[in-house]
Structure formats: C-alpha cells, structure tokens
C-alpha positions as CSV (number, residue, x, y, z in Angstrom):
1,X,106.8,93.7,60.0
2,X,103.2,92.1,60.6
3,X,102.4,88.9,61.5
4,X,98.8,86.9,61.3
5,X,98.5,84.6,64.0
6,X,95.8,82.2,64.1
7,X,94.4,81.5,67.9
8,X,92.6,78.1,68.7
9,X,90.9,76.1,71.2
10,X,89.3,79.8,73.3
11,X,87.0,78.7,76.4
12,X,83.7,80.3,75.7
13,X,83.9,82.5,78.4
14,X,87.0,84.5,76.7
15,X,85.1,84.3,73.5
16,X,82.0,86.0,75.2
17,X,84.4,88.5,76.8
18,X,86.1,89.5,73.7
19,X,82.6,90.0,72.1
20,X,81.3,91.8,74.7
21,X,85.2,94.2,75.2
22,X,85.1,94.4,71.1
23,X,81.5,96.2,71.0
24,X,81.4,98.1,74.2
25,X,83.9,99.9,72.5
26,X,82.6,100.1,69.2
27,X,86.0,97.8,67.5
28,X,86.4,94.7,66.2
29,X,87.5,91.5,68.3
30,X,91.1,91.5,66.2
31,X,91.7,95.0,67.6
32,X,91.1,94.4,71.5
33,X,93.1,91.0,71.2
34,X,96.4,93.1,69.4
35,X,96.0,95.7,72.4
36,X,96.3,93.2,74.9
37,X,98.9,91.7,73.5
38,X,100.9,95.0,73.0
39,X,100.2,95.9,76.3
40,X,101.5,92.8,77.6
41,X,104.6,92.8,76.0
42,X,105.1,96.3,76.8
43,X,104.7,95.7,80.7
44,X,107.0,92.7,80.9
45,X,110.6,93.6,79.8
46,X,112.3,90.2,78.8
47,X,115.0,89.1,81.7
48,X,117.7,89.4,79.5
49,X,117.0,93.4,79.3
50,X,117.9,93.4,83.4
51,X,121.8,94.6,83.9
52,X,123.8,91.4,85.9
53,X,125.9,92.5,88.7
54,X,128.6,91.1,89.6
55,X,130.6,93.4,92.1
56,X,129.8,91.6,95.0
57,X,130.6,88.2,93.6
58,X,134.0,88.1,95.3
59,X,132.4,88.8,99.0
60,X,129.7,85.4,98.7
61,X,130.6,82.7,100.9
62,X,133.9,84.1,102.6
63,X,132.0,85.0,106.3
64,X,133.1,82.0,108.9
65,X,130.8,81.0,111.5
66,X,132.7,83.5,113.7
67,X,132.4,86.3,111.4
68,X,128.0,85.5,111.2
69,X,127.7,85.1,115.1
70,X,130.0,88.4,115.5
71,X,127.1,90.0,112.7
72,X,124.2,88.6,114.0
73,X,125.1,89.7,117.9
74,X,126.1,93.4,116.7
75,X,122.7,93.4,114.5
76,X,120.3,92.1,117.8
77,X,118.9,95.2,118.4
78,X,117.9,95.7,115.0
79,X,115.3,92.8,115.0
80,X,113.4,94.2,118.2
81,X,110.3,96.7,117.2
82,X,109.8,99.8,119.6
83,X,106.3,99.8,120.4
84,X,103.9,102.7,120.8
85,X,103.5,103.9,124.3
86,X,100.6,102.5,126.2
87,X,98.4,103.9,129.0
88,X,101.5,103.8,131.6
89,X,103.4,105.9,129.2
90,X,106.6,103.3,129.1
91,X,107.7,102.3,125.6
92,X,107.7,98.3,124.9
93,X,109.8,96.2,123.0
94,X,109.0,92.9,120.9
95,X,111.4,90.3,119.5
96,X,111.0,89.9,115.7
C-alpha cells in the first residue's frame, strides 16, 4: 500500500539540502526524502515491539532499611577504584 503525503512549511535550509542530496546523487528530491523516512522507521522499533518483564515485580519494594544498610555495607568495597601503581610502587585506592 502507497501513500502520497504532502510536506509544508520546510525552512529553506532543508529545502537547499534536499536539492543539493537529490542531485549529488543523480535522483529526484521525492526519492531522498522516502529513504530517509524508511530508514528512520527502520532504526526506531516502536516501544510496544520491546518484551515487558515482569519476573522481578514481586522483589520491588520488599528491602527494609535493615536489609539496604546490611547491602550497602557488604557492597563498600565495590565502590572504591584500585588505582595504577605510582612511582613508590604501592597501589592506591579512591572512594567513588
């Protein structure tokens, strides 16, 4: 199925574009703009197409405070970066 769709109200620097695009190589200005648009569409998958998940939905919410502090203690060392060795040869650490 085709469809003609009429595009209005194109700053002149697009219009100079397409001119320029549609005889560099050697095809009318229709042609480049259906490209573009198929490419478009073909790069950008609607939203919809994703797959939902929903096996974790039973786990969100149910930490206590406990439970976080008892995480974020046991996960410390995780947020520290090891550091190249400098000129004294001892190995450094930062906080992240």
């Amino acid at each position: 199925m085709s469809k003609n769709i009429t595009i209005r109200n194109l700053d002149e620097e697009t219009v100079h574009w397409l001119d320029a695009e549609a005889q560099r190589r050697g095809i009318d200005v229709e042609r480049i703009v259906i490209e573009l648009i198929q490419q478009r569409a073909k790069s950008n998958p609607q939203q919809e197409e994703r797959p939902v998940f929903h096996d974790l939905d039973a786990l969100a919410g149910t930490w206590t405070q406990e439970d976080a502090e008892e995480f974020h203690k046991a996960t410390a060392d995780f947020r520290k970066a090891v550091l190249p060795t400098g000129p004294t040869g001892r190995q450094s650490t930062a906080q992240g």
